[in-house]
ZAMI-311681 format. One record per atom (N, C-alpha, C, O, CB): y negated, x, z negated; residue number from 1; residue in three letters; atom name. Coordinates in steps of 0.05 Angstrom, whole numbers. Each point is the difference from the previous one (the first is absolute). Last residue first. Glycine has a CB too. Layout:
REM ZAMI-311681
   north    east      up    i   aa  at
       Y       X       Z  NUM  ALA  CA
...
***
This chain:
REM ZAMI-311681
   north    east      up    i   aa  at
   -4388    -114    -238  162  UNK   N
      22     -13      34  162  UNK  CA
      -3     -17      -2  162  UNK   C
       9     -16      17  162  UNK   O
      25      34      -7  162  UNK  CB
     -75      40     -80  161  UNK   N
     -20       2      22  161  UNK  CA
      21     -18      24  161  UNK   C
      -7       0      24  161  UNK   O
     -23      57     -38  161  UNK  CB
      64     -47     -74  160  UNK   N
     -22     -20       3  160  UNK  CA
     -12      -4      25  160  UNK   C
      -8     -22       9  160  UNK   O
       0      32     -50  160  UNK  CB
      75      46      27  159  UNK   N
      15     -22      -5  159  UNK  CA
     -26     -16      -1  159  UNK   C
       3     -23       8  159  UNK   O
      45      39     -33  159  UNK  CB
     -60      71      25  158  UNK   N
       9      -8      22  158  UNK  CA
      14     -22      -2  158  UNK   C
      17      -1      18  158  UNK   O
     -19      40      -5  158  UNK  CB
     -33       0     -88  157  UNK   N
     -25     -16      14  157  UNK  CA
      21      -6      33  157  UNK   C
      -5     -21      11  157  UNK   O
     -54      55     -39  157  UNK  CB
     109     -20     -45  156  UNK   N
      -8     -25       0  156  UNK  CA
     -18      11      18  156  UNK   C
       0     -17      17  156  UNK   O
      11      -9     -61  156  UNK  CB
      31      93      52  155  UNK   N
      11     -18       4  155  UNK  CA
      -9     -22      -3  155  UNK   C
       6     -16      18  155  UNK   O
      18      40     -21  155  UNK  CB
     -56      57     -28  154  UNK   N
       4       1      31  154  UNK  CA
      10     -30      20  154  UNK   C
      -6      -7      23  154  UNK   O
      22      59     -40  154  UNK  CB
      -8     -50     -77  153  UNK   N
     -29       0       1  153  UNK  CA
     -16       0      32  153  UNK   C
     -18     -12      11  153  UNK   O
      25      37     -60  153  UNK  CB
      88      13      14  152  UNK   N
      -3     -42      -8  152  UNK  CA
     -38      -4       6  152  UNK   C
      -7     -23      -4  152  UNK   O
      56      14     -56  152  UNK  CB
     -20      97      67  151  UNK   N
       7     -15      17  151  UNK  CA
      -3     -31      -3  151  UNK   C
      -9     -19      13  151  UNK   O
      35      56      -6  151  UNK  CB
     -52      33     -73  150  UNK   N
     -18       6      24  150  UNK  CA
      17     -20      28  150  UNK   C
     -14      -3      20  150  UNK   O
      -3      66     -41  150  UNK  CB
      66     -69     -68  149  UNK   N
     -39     -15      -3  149  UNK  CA
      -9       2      32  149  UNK   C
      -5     -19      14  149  UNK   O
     -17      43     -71  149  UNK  CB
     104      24      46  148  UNK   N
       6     -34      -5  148  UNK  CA
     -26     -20      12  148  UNK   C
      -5     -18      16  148  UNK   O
      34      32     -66  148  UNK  CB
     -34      91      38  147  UNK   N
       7      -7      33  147  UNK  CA
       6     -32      -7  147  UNK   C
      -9     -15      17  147  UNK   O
      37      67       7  147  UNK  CB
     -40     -18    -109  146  UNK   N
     -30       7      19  146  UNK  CA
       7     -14      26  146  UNK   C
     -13     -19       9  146  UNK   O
      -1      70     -28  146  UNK  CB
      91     -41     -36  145  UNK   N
     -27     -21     -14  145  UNK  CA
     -21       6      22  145  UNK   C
      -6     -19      15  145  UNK   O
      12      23     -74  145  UNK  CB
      52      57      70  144  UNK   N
      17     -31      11  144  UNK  CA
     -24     -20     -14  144  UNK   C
     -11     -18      11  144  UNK   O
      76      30     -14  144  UNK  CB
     -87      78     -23  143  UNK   N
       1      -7      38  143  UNK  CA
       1     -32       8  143  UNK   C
     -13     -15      14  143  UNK   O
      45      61      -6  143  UNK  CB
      -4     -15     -96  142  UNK   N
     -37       4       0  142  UNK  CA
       6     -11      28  142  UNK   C
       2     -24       5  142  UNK   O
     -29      74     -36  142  UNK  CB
     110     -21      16  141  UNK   N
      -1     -26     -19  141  UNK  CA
     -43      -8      17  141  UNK   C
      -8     -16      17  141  UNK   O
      55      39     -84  141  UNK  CB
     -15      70      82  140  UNK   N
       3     -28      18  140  UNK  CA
       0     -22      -4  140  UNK   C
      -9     -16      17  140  UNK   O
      27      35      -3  140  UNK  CB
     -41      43     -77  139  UNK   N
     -20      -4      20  139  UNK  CA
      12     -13      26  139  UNK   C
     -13     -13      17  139  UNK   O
     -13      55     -37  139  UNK  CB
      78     -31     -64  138  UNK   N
     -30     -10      -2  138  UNK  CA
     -16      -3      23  138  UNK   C
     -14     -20       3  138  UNK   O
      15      40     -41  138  UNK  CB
     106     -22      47  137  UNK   N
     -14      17     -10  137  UNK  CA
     -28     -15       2  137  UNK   C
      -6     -18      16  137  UNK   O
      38      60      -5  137  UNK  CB
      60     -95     -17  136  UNK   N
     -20       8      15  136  UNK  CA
     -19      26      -1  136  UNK   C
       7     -21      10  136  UNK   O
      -1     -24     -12  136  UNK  CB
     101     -11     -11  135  UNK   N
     -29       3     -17  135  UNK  CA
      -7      18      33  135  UNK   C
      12       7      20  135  UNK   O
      -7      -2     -94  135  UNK  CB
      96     -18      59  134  UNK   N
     -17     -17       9  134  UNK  CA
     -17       1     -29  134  UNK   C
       5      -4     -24  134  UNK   O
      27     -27      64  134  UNK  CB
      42      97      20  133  UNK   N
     -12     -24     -33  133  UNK  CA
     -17      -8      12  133  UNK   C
      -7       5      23  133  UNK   O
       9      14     -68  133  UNK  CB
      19      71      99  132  UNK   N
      21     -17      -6  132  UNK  CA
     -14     -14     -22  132  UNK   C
     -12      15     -16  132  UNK   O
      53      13      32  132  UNK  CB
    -109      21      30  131  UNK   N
      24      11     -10  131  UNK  CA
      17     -33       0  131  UNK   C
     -10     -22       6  131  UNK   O
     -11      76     -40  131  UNK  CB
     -72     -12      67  130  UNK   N
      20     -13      11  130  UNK  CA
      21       5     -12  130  UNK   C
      12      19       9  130  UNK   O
     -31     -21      27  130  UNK  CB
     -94      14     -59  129  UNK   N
      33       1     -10  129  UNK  CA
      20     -14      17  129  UNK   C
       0     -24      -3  129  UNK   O
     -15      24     -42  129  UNK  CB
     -81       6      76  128  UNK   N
       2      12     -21  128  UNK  CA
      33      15      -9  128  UNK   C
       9      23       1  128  UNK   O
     -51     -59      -9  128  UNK  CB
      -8      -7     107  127  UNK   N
      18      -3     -31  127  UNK  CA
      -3      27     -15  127  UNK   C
      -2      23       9  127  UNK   O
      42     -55      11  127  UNK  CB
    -110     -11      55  126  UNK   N
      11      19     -12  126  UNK  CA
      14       3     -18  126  UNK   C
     -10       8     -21  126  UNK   O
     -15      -1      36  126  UNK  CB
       3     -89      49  125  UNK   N
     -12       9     -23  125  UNK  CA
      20      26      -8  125  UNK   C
      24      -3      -2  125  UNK   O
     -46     -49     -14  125  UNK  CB
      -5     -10     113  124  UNK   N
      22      18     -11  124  UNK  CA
     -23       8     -31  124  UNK   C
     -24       3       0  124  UNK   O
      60      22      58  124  UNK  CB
     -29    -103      37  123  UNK   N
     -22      19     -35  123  UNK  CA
      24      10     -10  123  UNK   C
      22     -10      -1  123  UNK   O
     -67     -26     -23  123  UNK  CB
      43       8     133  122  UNK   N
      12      14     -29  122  UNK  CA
     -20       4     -19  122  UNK   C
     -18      17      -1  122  UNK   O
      52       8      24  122  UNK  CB
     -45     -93      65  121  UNK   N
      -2      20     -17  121  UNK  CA
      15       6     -21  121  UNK   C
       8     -18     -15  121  UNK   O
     -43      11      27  121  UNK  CB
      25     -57      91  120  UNK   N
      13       9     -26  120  UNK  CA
      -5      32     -22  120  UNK   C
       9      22       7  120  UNK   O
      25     -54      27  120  UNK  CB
     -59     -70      42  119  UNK   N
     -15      39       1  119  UNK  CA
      22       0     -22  119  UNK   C
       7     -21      -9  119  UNK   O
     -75      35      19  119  UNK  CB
     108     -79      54  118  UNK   N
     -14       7     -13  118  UNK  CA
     -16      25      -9  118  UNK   C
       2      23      11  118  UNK   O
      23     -55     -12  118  UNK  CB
      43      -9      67  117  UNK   N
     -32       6       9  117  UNK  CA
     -22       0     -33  117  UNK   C
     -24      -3       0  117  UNK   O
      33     -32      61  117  UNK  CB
      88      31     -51  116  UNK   N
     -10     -22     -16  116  UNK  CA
     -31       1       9  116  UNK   C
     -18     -13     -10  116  UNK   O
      55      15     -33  116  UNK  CB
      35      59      70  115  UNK   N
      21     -25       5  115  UNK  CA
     -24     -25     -13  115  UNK   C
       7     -23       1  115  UNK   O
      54      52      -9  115  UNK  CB
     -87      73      12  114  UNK   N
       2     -19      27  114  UNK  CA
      15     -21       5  114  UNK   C
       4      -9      23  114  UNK   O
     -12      41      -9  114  UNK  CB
     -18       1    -104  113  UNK   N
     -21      -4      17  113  UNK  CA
       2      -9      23  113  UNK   C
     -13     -18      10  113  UNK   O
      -2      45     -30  113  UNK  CB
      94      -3     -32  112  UNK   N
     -17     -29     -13  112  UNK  CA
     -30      -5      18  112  UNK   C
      -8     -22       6  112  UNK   O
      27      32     -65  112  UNK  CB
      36      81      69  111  UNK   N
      10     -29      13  111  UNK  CA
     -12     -33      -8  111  UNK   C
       0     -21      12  111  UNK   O
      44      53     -11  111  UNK  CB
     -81      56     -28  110  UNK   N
       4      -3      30  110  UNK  CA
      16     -27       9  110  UNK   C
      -6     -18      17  110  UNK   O
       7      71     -15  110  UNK  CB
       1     -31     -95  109  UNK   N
     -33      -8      13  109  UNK  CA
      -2       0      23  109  UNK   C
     -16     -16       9  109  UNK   O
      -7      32     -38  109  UNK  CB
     104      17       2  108  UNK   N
      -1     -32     -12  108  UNK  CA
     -28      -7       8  108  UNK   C
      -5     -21      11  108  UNK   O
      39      23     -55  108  UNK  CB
     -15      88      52  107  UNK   N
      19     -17      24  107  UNK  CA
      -7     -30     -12  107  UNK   C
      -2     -18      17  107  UNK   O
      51      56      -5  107  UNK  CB
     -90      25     -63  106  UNK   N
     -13      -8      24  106  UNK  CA
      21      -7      12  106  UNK   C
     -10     -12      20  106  UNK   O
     -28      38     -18  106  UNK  CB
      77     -18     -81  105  UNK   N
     -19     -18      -4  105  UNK  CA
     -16       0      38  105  UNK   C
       2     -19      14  105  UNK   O
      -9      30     -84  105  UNK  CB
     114      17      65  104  UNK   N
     -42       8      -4  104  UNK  CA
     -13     -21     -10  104  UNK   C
       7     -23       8  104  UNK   O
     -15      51      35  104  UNK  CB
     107     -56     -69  103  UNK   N
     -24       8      20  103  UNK  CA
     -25      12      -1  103  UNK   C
     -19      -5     -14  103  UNK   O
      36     -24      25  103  UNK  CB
      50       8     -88  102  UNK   N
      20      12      28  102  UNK  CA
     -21       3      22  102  UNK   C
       2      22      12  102  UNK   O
      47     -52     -20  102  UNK  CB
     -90      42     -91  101  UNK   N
      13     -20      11  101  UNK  CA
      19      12      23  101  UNK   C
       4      24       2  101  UNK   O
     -43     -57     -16  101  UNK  CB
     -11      80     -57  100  UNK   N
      21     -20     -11  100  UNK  CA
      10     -16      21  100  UNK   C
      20     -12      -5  100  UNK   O
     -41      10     -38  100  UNK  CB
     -18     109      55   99  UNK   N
      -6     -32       7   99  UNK  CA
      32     -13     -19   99  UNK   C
      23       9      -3   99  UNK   O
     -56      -4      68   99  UNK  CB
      -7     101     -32   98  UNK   N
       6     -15     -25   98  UNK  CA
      -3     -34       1   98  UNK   C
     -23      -7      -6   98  UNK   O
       6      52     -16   98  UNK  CB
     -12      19      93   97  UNK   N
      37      -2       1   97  UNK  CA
       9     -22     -26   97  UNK   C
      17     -17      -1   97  UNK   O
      -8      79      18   97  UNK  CB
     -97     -52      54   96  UNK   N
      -2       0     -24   96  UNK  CA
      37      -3     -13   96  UNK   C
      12     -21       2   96  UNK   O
     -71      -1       5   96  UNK  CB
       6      29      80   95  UNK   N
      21      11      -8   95  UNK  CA
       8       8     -29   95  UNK   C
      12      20      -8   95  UNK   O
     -19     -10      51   95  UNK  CB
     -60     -73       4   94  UNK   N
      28       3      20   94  UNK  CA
      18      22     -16   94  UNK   C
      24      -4       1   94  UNK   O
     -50      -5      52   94  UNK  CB
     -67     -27     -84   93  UNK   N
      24       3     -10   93  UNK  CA
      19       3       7   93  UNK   C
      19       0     -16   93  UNK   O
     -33     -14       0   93  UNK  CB
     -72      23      37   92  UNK   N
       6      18     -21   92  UNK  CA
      26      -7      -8   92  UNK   C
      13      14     -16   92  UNK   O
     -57      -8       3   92  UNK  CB
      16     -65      82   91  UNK   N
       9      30      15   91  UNK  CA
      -7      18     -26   91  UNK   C
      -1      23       9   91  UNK   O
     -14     -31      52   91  UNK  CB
      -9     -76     -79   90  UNK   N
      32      -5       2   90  UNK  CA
      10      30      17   90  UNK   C
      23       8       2   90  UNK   O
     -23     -73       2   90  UNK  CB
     -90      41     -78   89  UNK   N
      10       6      41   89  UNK  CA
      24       7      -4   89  UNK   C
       8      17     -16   89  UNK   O
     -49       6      44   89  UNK  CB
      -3     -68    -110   88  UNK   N
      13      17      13   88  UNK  CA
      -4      -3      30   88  UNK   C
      -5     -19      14   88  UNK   O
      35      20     -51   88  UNK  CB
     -92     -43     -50   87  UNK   N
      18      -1      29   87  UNK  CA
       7      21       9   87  UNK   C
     -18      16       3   87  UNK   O
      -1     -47      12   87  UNK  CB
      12      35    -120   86  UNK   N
     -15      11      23   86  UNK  CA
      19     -17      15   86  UNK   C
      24      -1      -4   86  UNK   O
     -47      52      -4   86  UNK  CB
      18     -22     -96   85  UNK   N
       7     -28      15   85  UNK  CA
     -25      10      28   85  UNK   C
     -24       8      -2   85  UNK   O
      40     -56     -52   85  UNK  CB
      18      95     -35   84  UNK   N
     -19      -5      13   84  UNK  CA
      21     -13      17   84  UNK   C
      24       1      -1   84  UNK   O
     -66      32      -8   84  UNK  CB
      83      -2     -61   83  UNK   N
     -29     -27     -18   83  UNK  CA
      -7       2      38   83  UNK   C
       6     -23       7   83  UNK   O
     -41      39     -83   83  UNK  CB
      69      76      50   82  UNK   N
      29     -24      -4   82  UNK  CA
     -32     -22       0   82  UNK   C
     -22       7      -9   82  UNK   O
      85      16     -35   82  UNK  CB
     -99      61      95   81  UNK   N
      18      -5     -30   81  UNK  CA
       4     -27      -1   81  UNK   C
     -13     -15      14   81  UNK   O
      -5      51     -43   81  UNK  CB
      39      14     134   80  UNK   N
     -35     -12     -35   80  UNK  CA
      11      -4     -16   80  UNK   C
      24      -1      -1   80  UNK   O
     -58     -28      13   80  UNK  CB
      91      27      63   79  UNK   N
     -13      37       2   79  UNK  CA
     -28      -4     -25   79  UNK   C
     -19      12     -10   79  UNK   O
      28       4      80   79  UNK  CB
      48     -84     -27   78  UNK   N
     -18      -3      14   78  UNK  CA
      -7      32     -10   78  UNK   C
     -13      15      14   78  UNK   O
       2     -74      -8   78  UNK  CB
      97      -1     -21   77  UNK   N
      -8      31       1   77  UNK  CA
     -20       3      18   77  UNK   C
       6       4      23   77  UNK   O
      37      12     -31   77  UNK  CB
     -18    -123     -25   76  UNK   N
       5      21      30   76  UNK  CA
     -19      25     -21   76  UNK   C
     -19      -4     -14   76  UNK   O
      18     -35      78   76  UNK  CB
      42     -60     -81   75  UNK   N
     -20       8     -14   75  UNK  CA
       6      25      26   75  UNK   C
      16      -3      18   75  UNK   O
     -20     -19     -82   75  UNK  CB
     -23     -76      77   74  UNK   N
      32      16      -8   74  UNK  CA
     -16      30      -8   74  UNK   C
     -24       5       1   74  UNK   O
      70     -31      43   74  UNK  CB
     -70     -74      15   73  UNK   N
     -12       8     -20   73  UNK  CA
      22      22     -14   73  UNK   C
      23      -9      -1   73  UNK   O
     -55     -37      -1   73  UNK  CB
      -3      -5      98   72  UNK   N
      28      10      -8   72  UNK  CA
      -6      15     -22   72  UNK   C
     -10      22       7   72  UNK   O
      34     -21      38   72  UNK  CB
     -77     -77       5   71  UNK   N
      -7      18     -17   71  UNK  CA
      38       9     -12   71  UNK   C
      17     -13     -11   71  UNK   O
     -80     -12      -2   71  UNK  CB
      16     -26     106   70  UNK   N
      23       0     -13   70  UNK  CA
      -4      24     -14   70  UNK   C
      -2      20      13   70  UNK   O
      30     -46      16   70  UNK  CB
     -81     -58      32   69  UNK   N
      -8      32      -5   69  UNK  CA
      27      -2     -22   69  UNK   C
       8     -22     -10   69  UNK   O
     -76      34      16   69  UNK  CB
      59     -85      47   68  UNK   N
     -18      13      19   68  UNK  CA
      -5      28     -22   68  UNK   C
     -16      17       7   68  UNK   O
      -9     -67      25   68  UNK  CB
     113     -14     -23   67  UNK   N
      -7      13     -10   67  UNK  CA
     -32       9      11   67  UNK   C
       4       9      22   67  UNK   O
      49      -3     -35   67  UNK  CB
      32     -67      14   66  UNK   N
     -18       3      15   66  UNK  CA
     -22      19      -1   66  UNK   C
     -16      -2      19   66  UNK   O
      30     -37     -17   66  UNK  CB
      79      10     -40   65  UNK   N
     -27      -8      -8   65  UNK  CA
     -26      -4      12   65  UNK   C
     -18     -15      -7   65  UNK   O
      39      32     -19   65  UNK  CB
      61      13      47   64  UNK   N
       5     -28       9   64  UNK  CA
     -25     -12     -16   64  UNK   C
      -9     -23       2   64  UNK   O
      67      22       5   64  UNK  CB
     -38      99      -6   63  UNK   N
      -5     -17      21   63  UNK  CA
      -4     -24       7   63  UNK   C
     -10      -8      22   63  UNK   O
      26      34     -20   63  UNK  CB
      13      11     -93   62  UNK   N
     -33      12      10   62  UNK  CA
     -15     -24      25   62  UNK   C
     -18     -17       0   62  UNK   O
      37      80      -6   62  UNK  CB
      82     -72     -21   61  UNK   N
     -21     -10     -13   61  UNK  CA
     -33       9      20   61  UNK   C
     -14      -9      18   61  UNK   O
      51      14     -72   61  UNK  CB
      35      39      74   60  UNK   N
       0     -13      23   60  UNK  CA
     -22     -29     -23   60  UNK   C
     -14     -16      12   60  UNK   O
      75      40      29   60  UNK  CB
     -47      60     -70   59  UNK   N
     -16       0      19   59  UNK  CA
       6     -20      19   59  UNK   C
      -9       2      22   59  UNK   O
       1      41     -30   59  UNK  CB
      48     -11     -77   58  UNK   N
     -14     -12      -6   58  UNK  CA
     -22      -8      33   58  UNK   C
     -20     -14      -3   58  UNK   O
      32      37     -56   58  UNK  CB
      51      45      35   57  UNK   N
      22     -20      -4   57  UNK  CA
     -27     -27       0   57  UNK   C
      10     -23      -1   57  UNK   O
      42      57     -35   57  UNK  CB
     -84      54      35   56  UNK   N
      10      -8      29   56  UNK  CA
      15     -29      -3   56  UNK   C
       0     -17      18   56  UNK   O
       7      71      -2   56  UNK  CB
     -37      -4     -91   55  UNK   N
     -14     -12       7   55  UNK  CA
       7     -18      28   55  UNK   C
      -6     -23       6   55  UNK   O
     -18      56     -36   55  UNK  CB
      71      21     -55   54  UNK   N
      10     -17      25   54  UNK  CA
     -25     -12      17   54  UNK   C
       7     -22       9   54  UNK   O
      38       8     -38   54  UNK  CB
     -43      37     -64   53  UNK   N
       8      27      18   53  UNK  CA
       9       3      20   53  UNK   C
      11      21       9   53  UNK   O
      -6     -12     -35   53  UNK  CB
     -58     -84     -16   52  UNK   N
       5      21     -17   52  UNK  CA
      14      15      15   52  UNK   C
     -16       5      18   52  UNK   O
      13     -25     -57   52  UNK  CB
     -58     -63      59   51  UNK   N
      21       9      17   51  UNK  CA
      12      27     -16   51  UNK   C
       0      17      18   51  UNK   O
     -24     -38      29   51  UNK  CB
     -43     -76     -75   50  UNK   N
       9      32     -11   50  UNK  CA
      33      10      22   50  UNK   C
      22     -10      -3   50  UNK   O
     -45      -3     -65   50  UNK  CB
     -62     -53     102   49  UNK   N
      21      10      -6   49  UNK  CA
      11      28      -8   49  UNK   C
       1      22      10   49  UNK   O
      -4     -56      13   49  UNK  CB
     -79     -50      -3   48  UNK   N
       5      25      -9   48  UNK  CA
      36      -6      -9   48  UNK   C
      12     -19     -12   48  UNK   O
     -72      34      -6   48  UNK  CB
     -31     -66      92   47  UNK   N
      35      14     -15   47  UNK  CA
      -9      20     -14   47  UNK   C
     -19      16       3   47  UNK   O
      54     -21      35   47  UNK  CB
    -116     -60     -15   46  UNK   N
      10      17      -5   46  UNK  CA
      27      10      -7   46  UNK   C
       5       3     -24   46  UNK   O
     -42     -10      20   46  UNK  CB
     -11     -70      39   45  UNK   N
      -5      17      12   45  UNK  CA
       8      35      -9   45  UNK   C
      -2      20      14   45  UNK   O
     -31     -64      -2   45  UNK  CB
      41     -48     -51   44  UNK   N
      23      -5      13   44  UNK  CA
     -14      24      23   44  UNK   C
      11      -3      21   44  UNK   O
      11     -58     -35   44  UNK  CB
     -38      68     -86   43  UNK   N
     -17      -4      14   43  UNK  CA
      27      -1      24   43  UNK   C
      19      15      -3   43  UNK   O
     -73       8     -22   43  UNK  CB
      34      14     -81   42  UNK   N
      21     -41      16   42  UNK  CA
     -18      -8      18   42  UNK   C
     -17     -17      -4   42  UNK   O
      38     -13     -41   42  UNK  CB
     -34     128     -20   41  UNK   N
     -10     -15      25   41  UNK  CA
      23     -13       9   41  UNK   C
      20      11      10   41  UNK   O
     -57      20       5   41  UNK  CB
      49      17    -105   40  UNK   N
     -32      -5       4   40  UNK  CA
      -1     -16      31   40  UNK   C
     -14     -20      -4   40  UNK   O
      -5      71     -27   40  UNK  CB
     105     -15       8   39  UNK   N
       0     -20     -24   39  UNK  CA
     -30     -12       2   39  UNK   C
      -3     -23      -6   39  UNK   O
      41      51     -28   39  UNK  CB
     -23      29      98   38  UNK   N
      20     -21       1   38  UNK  CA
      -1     -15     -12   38  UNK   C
       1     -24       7   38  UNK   O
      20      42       3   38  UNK  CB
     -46      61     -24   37  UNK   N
     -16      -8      16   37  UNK  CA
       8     -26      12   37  UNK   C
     -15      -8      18   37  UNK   O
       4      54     -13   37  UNK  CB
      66       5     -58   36  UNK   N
     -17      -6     -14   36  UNK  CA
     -27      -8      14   36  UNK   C
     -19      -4     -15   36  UNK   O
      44      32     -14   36  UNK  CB
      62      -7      66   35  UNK   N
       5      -9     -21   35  UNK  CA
     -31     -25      -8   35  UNK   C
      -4     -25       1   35  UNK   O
      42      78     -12   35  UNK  CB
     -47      40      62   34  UNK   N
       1     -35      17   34  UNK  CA
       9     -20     -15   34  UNK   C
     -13     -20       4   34  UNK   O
      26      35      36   34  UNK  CB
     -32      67     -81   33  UNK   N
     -20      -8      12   33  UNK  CA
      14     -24      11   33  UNK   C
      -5     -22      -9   33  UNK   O
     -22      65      16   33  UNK  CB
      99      -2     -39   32  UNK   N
     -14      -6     -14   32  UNK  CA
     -30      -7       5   32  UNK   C
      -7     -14     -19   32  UNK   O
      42      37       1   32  UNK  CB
      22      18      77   31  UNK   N
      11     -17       4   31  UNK  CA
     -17     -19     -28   31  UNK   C
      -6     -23       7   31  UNK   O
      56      49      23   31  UNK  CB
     -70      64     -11   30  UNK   N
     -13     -23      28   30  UNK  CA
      16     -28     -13   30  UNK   C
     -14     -20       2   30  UNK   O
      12      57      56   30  UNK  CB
      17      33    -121   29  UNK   N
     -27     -12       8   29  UNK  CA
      -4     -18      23   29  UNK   C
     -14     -20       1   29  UNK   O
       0      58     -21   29  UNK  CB
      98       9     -13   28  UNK   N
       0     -28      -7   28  UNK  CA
     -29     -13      15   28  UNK   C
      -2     -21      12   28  UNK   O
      31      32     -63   28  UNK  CB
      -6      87      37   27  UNK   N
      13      -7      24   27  UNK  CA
     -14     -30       8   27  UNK   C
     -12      -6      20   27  UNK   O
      61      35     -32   27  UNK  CB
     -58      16     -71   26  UNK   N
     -13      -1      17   26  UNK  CA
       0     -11      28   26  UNK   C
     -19     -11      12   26  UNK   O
      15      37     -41   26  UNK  CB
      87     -29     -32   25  UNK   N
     -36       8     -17   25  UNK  CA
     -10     -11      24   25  UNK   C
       8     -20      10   25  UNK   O
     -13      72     -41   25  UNK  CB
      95     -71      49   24  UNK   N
      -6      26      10   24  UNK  CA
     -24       2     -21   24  UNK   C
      -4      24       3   24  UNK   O
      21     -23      54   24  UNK  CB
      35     -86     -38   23  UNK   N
       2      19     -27   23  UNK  CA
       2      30       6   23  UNK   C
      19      14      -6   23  UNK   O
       5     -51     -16   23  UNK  CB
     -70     -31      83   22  UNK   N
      -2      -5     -26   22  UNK  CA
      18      11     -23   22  UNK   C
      -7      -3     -24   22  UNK   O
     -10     -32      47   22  UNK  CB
      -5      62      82   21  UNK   N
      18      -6     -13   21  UNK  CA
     -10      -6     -29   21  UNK   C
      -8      20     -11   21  UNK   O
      36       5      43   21  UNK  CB
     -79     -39      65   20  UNK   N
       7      16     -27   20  UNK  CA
      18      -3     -11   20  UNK   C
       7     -23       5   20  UNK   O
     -39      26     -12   20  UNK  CB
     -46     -52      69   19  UNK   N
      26      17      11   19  UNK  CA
       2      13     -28   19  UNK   C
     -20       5     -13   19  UNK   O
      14       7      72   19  UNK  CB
     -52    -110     -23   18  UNK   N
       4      14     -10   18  UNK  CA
      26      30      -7   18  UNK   C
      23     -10      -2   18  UNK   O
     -56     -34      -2   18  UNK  CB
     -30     -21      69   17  UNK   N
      17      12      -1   17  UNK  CA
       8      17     -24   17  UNK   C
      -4      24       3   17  UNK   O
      -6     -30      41   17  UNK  CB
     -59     -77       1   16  UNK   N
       2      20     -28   16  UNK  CA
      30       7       2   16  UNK   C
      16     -19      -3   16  UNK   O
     -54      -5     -33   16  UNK  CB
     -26     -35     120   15  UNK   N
      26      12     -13   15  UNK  CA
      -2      22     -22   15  UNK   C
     -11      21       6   15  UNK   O
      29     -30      38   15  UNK  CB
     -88     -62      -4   14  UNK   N
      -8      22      -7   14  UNK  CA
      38      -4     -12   14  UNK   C
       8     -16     -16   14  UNK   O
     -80      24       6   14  UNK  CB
      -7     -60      88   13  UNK   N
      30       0     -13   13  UNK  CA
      11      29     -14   13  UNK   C
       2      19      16   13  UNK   O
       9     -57      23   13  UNK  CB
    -109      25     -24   12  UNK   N
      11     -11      18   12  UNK  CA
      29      -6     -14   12  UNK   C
      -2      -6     -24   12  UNK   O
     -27      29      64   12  UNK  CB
     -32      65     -52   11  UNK   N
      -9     -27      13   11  UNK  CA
      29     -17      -8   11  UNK   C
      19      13      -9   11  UNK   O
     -57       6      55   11  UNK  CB
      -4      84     -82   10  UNK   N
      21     -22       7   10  UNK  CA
     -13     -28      -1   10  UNK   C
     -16     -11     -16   10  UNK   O
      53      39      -3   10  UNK  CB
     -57      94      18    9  UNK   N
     -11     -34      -7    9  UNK  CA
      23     -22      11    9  UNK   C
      16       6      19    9  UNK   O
     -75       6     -10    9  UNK  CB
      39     104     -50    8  UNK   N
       6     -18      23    8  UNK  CA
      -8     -32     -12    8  UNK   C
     -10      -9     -21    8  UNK   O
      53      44      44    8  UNK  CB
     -41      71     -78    7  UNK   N
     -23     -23      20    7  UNK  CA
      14     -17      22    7  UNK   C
      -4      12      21    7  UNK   O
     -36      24     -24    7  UNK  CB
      63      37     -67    6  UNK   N
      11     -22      -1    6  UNK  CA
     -22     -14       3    6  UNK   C
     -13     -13     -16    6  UNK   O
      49      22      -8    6  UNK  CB
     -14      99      14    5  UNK   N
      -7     -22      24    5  UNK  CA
      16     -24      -2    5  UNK   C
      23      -2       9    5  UNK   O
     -35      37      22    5  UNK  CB
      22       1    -121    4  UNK   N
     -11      23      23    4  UNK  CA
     -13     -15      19    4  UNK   C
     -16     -16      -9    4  UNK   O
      52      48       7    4  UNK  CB
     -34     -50    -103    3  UNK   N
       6     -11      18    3  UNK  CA
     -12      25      29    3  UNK   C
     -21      13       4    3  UNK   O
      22     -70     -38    3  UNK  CB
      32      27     -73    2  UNK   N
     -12      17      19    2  UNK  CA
       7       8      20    2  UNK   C
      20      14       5    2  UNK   O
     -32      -7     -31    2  UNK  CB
     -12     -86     -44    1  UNK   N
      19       8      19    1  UNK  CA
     -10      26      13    1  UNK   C
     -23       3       9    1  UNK   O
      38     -51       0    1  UNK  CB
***
């Protein structure tokens, strides 16, 4: 994976957000990690929900989960080549115009944090190809395998250590 700033830690009750349109290419990745992270951890401490271009439509779930940390996974114009995978700061993205969904992503992290006192992070992976069909390009394809492994791992040890 190549990977920018992707250091944080998670405790506790762990929400998987996944955001994308699945017949966009690339677009698909966040929503494809949670899919597939899903299929690896059956833990009553971990949600995951593929929210595809609609994430908001999904927050009164989040809430009622309880959430003590919330991974909003999608793919975001971080300015790197297509494959890397970095926590975002939600203030690189206030004016980001190109978006699949109807809400800022940071209006959605603002509001999930103060309606769920949770911490909430963006991993954003650098798309490659956003076009219309459905496939992947190589190095985001590469990513979504990497970010799958590097979370489900994040995840069983925090599923052991509670």
């Amino acid at each position: 994976m190549k990977s920018g700033a992707l250091n944080f830690e998670i405790d506790g009750r762990v929400v998987l957000l996944g955001i994308g349109n699945e017949s966009k290419w690339d677009d698909a990745a966040g929503v494809k990690v949670v899919k597939e992270v899903a299929k690896m951890i059956d833990s009553e401490r971990v949600l995951s929900v593929n929210a595809g271009t609609i994430p908001e439509k999904f927050t009164s779930k989040v809430k009622d989960f309880e959430p003590d940390h919330i991974l909003l996974i999608d793919t975001v114009d971080i300015g790197e080549e297509p494959g890397t995978v970095s926590v975002v700061d939600p203030e690189a993205i206030v004016n980001q115009k190109i978006s699949t969904h109807r809400l800022p992503l940071s209006m959605l992290m603002e509001y999930l944090e103060k309606e769920t006192g949770g911490e909430v992070f963006l991993i954003g992976i650098q798309p490659g190809e956003v076009k219309m069909g459905v496939g992947m390009s190589n190095s985001v394809q590469e990513a979504v395998e990497d970010l799958t492994e590097f979370l489900s791992e994040k995840l069983k040890r925090n599923i052991e250590n509670c």
